[in-house]
C-alpha positions in Angstrom: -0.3 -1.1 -39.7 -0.2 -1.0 -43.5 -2.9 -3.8 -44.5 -0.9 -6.5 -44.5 2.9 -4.7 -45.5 5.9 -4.7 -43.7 7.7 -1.1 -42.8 11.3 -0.4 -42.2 11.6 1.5 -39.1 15.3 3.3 -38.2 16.3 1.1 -35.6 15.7 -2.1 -38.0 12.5 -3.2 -36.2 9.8 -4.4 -38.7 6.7 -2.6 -38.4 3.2 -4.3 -39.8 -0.1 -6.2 -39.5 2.6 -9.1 -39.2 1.3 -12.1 -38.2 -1.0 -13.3 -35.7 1.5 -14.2 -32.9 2.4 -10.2 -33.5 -1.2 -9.2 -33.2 -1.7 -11.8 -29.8 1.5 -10.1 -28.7 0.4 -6.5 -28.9 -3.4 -7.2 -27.6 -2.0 -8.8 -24.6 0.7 -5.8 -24.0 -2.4 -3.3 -24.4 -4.4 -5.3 -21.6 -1.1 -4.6 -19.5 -0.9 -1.1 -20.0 -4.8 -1.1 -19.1 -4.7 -2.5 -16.0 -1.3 -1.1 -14.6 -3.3 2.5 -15.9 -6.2 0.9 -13.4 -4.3 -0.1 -10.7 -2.2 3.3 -10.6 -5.5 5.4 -10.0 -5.6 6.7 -6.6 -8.7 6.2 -5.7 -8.8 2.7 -7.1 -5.6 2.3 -4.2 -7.8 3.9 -1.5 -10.4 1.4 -2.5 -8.1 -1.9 -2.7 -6.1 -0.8 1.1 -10.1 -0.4 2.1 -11.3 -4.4 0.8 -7.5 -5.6 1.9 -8.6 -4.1 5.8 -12.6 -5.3 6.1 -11.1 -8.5 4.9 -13.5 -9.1 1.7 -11.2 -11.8 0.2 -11.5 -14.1 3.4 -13.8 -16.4 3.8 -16.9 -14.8 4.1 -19.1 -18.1 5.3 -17.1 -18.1 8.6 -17.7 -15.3 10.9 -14.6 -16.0 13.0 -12.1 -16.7 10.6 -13.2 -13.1 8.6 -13.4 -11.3 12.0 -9.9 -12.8 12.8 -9.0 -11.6 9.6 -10.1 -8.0 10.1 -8.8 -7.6 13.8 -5.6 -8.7 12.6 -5.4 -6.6 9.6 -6.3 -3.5 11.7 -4.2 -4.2 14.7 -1.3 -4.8 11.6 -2.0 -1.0 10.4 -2.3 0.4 13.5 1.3 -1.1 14.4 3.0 0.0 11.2 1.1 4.1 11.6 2.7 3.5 15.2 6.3 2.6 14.3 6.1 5.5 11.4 5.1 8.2 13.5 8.4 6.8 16.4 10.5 6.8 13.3 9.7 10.3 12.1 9.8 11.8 15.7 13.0 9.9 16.7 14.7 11.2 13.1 13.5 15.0 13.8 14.4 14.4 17.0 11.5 15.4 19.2 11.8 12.0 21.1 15.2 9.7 22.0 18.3 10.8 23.1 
């Protein structure tokens, strides 16, 4: 930005402090690229699969509907390992006909 001037760029695209729907525009696509940065991490994945499986966005004052919760998230993951490791077998062969 060139306090307060505009700047002619190659491709005809104006360049500048611009106004303050520009500057709104560009703070919000900076909070964009910070969080899809965030949520990319590894270990930030590890850590959402981890809350998505103990069930800490269910209801946490009722102890049946958060172990429901949980036993049906964990018999949902051991399903889908299951039918990926049949897959994988069945494709390479090792099983089927």
């Amino acid at each position: 930005m060139l306090y307060g001037y505009r700047k002619s760029t190659a491709t005809g695209f104006q360049m500048g402090s611009g106004n303050k729907q520009d500057q709104e525009a560009e703070a919000e696509s900076r909070r964009i690229l910070d969080r899809v940065g965030r949520e990319s991490e590894g270990s930030s994945m590890m850590t959402r699969v981890r809350d998505h499986v103990a069930a800490t966005d269910a209801e946490q004052n009722d102890p049946i509907e958060l172990w429901g919760t949980r036993i049906g998230r964990a018999i949902a993951v051991t399903t889908l390992t299951a039918l990926i490791l049949w897959l994988l077998l069945y494709v390479f062969g090792i099983i089927g006909g």
